[in-house]
N, C-alpha and C positions, 0 to 999 in steps of 0.2 A: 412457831413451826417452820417457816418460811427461813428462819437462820439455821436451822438444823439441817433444812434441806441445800442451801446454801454450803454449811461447815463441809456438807458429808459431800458435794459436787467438787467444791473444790480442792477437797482430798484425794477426791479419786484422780483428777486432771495435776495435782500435784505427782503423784505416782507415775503420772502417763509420762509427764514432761521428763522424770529419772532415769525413765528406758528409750527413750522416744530414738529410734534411731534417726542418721545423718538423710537429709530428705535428696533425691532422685530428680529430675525434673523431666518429666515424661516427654517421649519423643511424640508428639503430637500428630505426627503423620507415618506413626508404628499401631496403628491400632491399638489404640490405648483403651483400658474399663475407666470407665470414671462413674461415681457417686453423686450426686446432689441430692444437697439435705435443702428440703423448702420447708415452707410452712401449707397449712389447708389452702389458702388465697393463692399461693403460686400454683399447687398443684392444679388446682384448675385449668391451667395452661399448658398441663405436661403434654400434649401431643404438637403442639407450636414447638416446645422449647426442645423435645425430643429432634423435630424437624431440624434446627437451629444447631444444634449438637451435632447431630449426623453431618448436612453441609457443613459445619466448619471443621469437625477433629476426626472423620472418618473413624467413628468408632467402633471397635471391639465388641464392647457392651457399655449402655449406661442402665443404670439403676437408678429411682426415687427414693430417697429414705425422706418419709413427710412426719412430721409431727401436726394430730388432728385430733379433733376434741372429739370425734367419731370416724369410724372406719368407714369410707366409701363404699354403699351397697351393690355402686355398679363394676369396680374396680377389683378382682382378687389380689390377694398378698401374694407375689409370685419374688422371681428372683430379680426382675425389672420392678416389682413396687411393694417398698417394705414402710408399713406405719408403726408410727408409735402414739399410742395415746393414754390418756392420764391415769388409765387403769394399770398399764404395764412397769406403773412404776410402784416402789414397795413405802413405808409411811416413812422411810427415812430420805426418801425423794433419789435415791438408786433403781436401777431398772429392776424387774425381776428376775430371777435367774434363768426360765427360760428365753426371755425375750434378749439378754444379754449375750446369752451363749449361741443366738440366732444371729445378733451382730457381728460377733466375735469370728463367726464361722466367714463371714463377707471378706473380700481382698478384692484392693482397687489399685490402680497408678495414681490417680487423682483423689481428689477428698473435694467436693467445693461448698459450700455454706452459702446459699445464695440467701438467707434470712434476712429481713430489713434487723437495723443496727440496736435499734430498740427496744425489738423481743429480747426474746431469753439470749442471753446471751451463756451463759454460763450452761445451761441444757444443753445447747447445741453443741460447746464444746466437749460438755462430759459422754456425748451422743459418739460424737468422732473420734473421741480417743477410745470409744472400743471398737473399733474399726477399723482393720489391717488397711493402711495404705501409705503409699511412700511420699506423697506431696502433697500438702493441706492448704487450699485458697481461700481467700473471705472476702467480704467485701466491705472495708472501714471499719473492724471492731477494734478492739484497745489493746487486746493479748497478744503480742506480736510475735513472741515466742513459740505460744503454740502453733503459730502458722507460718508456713513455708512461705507463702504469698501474701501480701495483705495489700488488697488494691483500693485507692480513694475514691468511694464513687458514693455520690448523692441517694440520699433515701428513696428519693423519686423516681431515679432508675430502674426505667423497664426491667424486666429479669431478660429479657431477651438482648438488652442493648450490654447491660454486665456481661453476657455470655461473651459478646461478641471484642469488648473490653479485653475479657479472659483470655481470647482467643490473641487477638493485637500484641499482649503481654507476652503471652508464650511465645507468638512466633520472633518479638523482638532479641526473648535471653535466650532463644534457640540459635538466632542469627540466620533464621528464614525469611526476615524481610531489610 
């Protein structure tokens, strides 16, 4: 089962990479939307990391997209926090059509993957390639292609110290610092 859902993910990320337009490198201090996809354990933090976001990229909007083995009773699904969990996907290990077309509908500047390196890797990718956005970050996975960004950073790392990484990087290839 596990290889079918495997064949059928990485069909669909083969498709993405075919269209995948030339990636943007967002003006950082233009009020940018940016995404992060965490996992349940990061979200827990999302009003730090929200905090950490705001001070460094003055942003626009950010949005959560979390993957969670249940949806948070005390958090609604609003356009700041979109879940996904293991019911929304179909037995082919594809999303389901409405939960897709709920992605699909989402447009960002940024894309970021803050996931440690070990989960799913291959989920997370087929997550963000149905997700309008013109610059894709991660932090150490293998695909390099898929990502616009691919920055070296330790398992261990804080999500908040990546942010701040993130931030370091951009302002380097912007030629802001």
């Amino acid at each position: 089962m596990k290889a079918i859902v495997r064949f059928n993910r990485r069909r669909a990320i083969r498709e993405f990479l075919k269209r995948k337009k030339q990636c943007i490198l967002p003006d950082i201090t233009g009020y940018p939307t940016v995404a992060l996809l965490l996992d349940g354990e990061q979200f827990n933090r999302h009003k730090e990391i929200e905090a950490t976001m705001n001070r460094l990229f003055n942003l626009k909007r950010l949005t959560f997209v979390t993957c969670v083995n249940t949806q948070p009773q005390d958090v609604l699904q609003s356009d700041r926090h979109f879940y996904i969990n293991n019911d929304d996907f179909n037995f082919w290990g594809l999303l389901k059509k409405d939960k897709k077309e709920s992605l699909n509908s989402l447009s960002f500047d940024m894309m970021v993957d803050m996931v440690h390196v070990g989960d799913d890797m291959l989920m997370n990718q087929y997550i963000m390639s149905l997700i309008n956005n013109t610059f894709r970050v991660t932090f150490g996975h293998q695909c390099t292609s898929f990502y616009d960004l691919v920055i070296d950073s330790k398992k261990e790392d804080d999500v908040l110290k990546r942010i701040e990484i993130l931030h370091d990087y951009l302002s380097m290839l912007l030629g802001k610092r």
